[in-house]
Structure formats: structure tokens, C-alpha cells
C-alpha positions in Angstrom: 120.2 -3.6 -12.1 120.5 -7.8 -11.5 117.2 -8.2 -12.2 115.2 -10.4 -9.1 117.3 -12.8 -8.1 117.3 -15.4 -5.7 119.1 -13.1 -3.0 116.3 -10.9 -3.3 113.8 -13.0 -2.8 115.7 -14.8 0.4 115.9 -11.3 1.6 112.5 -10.5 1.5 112.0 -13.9 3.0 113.5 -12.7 5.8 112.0 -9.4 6.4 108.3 -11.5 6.1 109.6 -13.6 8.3 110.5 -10.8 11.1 106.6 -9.5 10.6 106.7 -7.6 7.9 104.8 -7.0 5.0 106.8 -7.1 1.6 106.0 -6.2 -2.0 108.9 -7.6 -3.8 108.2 -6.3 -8.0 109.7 -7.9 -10.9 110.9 -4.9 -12.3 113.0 -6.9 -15.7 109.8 -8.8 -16.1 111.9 -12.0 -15.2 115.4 -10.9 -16.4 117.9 -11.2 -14.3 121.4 -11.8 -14.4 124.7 -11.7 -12.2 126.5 -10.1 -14.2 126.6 -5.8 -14.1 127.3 -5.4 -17.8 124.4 -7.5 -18.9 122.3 -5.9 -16.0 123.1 -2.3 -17.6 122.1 -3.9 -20.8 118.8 -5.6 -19.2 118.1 -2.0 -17.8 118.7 0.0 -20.9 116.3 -2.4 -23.0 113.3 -2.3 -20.4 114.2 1.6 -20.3 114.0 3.8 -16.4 110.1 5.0 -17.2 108.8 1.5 -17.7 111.0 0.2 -14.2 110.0 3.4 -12.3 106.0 1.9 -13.4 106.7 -1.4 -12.3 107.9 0.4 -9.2 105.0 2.4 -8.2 103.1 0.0 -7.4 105.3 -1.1 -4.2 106.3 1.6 -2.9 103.8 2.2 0.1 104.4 2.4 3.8 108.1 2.2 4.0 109.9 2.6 1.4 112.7 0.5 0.3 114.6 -0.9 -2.3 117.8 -2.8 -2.9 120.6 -1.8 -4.7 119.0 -0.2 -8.3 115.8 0.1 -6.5 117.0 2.7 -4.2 117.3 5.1 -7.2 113.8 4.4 -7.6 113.2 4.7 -4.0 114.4 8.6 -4.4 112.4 9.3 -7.4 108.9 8.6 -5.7 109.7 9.9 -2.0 108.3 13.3 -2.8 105.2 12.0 -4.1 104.5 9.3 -0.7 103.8 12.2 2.5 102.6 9.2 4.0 105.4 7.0 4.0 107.1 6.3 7.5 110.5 5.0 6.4 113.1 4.8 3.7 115.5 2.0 3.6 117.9 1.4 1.2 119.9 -1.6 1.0 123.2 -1.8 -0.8 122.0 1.7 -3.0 121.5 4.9 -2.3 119.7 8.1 -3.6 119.5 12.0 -3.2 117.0 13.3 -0.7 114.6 14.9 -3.5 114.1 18.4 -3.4 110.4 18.5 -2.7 110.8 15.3 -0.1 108.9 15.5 3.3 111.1 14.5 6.3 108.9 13.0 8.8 110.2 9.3 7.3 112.9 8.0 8.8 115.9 6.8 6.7 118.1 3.8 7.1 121.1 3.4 4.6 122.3 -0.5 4.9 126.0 -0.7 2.5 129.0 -3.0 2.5 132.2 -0.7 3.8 133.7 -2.0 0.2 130.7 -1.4 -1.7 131.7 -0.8 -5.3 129.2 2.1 -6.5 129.0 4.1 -3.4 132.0 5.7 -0.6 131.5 6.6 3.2 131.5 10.2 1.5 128.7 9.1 -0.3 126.9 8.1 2.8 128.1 11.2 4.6 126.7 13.2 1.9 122.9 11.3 2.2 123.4 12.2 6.3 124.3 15.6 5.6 121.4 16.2 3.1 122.3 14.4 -0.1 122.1 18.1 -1.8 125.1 18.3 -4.7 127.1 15.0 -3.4 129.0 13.4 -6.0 127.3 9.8 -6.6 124.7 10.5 -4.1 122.9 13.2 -6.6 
């Protein structure tokens, strides 16, 4: 909902560093911004359908995405049987309905995070079916 930021890219820095292999999209088509009531405005402009494209792309393998891109990460884990994790970092999403569950998850938030409770990660653990913020 930032947009790519610097923090992004130092994150996926790090994670090529460790030996992995990381797609990091531009999904604001070099927007970004620091603050969340311009980054709801970025977001509304570009519109979700033309994000979750930019998204598609990427998504291969494991499956992960930061903050916003979590929600995305939800969307298009029914559609990737092959994918062998989900990781989302500072976000979170419903398990999807039609979702296979041979991936394994791995939820990564601050204990003061401002979007999302322990409940919330409760919820994802217990299923993420129905859950408040989770859904």
C-alpha cells in the first residue's frame, strides 16, 4: 500500500543474499510513499485488478508478499498447487476457500502491528475461515 520502497528492496536484499531467489514487482509503477493516506490513495488510483496483474507474475515457488502484498498473496494461492510456501511479512490474508495445503505458511508481524491483532493471527492458525480482519 507504500508503494516499493527502499525497505523493500533492502529486504529482498537480504533474502538474495541468504540464497534465495526473489521477484520483487513494482506494483505502483514507481509510486511510493510513507505515508498510509496517500498509499490508500496511490492504491485506489492504480485500482486492485491492475496490482493483482502486476502480481501474477511473481508469485511462483513460494509465495510471499509484504504488508499489502499479502492480500495478494491470498488471492492467487488457490490458483498455485505448486507452490511450497506462503510467507507473509507484516500482512496477512484468509486461507482461500479452494487453497491446497501442502504449502507451508509462515506469518512474520510486529506484536504492535497496527492493521492486524494476535487474534488475527490466531485466526490464520486456526483456519483463517470468518476471522474479523483476517477474512
Amino acid at each position: 500500500m507504500l508503494g516499493l520502497r527502499d525497505l523493500e528492496r533492502d529486504a529482498a536484499a537480504r533474502l538474495r543474499e541468504a540464497g534465495h531467489d526473489v521477484i520483487l514487482p513494482d506494483l505502483f509503477d514507481g509510486a511510493s510513499t510513507d505515508d498510509m493516506v496517500e498509499g490508500d490513495a496511490i492504491t485506489a488510483n492504480i485500482g486492485w485488478d491492475r496490482i493483482r496483474e502486476r502480481a501474477a507474475g511473481a508469485l511462483d515457488g513460494i509465495l510471499a508478499g509484504i504488508s499489502m502484498g499479502a492480500g495478494a498473496v491470498g488471492e492467487f494461492w488457490p490458483t498455485r498447487p505448486n507452490a511450497v510456501g506462503i510467507l507473509l511479512l507484516h500482512g496477512l490474508c484468509a486461507i482461500p476457500d479452494r487453497c491446497h495445503f501442502r504449502a507451508r505458511v509462515q506469518v512474520n508481524l510486529s506484536a504492535s502491528d497496527p492493521f492486524f491483532s494476535l487474534s488475527d493471527v490466531l485466526c490464520l492458525a486456526s483456519g483463517g475461515h470468518g476471522c474479523g480482519s483476517c477474512r
